[in-house]
N, C-alpha and C positions, 0 to 999 in steps of 0.2 A: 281558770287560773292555771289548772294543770299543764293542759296545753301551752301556754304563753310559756309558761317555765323550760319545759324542755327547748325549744327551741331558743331560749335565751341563754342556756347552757351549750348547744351546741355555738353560739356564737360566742360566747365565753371560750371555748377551748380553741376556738379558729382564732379568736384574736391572740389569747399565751401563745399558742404556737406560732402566727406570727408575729410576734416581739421577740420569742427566742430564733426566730429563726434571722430575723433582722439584724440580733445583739452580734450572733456567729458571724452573719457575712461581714459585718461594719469589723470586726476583730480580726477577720482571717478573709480579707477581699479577694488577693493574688492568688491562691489554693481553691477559690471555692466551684471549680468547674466541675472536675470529676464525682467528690464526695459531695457535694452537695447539691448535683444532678437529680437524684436521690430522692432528698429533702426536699426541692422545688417541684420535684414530681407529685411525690404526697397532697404537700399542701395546695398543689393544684387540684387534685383530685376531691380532696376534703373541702376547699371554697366551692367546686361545683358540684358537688352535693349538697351544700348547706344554700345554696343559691336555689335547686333544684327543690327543697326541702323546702325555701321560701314562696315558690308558685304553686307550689302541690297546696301550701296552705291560707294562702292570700287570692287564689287567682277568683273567687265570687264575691272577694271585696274592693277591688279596687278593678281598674279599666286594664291601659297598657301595660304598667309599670310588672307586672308579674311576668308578661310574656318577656319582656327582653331578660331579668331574671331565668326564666329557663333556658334561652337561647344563650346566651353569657356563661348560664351553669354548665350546658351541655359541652361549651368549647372548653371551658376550664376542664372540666372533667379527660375531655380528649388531648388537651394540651398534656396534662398530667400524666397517664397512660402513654402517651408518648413515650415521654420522658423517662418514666420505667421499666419501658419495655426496651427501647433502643437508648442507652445512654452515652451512646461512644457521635452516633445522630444529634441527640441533646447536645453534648457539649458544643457542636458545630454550628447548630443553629441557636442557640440556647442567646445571643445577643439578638434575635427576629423574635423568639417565641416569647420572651420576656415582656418586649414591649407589648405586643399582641395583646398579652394577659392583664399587663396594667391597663390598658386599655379597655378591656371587655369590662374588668372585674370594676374600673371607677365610672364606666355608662352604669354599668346594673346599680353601681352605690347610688347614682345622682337620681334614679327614676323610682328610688328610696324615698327621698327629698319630702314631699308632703307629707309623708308620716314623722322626717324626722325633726320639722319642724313644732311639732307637736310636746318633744323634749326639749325644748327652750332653745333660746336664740343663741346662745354657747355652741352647743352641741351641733345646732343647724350650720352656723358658716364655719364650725372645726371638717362637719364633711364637708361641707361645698369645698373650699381651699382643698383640702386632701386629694380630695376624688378629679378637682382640675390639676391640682399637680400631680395627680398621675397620669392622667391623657396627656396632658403638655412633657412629661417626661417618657412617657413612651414611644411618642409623636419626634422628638428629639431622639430616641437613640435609635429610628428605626430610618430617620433622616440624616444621622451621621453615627455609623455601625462602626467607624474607627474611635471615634470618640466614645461609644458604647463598652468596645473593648478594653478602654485602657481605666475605664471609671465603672465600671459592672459595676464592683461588690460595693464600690461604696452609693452607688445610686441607688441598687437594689435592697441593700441593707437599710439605708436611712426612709426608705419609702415603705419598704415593709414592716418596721419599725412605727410607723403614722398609722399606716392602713391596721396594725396589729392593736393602736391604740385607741381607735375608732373603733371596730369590733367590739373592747372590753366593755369601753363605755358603752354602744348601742346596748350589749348586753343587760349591761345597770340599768339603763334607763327603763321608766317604767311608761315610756310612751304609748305602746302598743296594749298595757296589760287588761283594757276593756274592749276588745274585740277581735282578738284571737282566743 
């Protein structure tokens, strides 16, 4: 049970942190390039370690589903360092990287899926929907990057906003707490 806990706390804090990070952009959409380069750096960095953190401890329980998890972790993590590292870079590509990220980060949620059906049929198609609308929204702003630009904060806000409340919940759930 020890084990299950931490890692249910790690994805407790990745989910608060993206819901406040969702609240900010959906408040402050037009500003949120430069300062909040920053912020989307971070919490790329912190999902690709908590994804990373997921194969490190799943990968002799289940088949595929752990390996796209590290490979998912691995791009988030260098998305994020990106971002950090070069942010004047980030703000110019920062409508390509985005989608990228929704993309990696709701494959890795959906190949989740068998375990998270395990938490009841609620919680099963809150991710399915979620994690499709973010491939289908990332797939969209990387197919029309002018429409990306003028709707970032609020697409990115009200999606990290979902994904932020997916997290708490997985967190609660007590789906996994007999075999990790």
């Amino acid at each position: 049970m020890r084990r299950r806990s931490r890692y249910g706390w790690l994805e407790l804090i990745e989910g608060i942190l993206l819901i406040l990070l969702g609240i900010y952009t959906l408040c402050n959409p037009g500003g949120m390039l430069r300062g909040i380069t920053f912020a989307y750096g971070f919490l790329a960095v912190i999902t690709g370690i908590s994804d990373i953190v997921f194969y490190a401890k799943t990968e002799r329980y289940i088949g595929f589903g752990p390996t796209i998890a590290l490979v998912t972790g691995i791009l988030s993590l260098l998305a994020g360092l990106m971002l950090l590292m070069y942010p004047n870079a980030g703000e110019l590509i920062m409508t390509l990287l985005l989608p990228i990220w929704f993309i990696a980060h709701s494959v890795s949620r959906l190949t989740h899926i068998p375990l998270v059906r395990l938490a009841g049929k609620f919680y099963y198609y809150f991710t399915l929907i979620v994690n499709i609308l973010g491939i289908t929204l990332g797939c969209l702003m990387i197919i029309w990057p002018w429409v990306a630009l003028f709707s970032t904060g609020f697409i990115i806000g009200g999606y990290l906003l979902l994904l932020g409340i997916d997290c708490v919940v997985m967190a609660c759930s007590d789906m996994d707490a007999g075999w990790m």
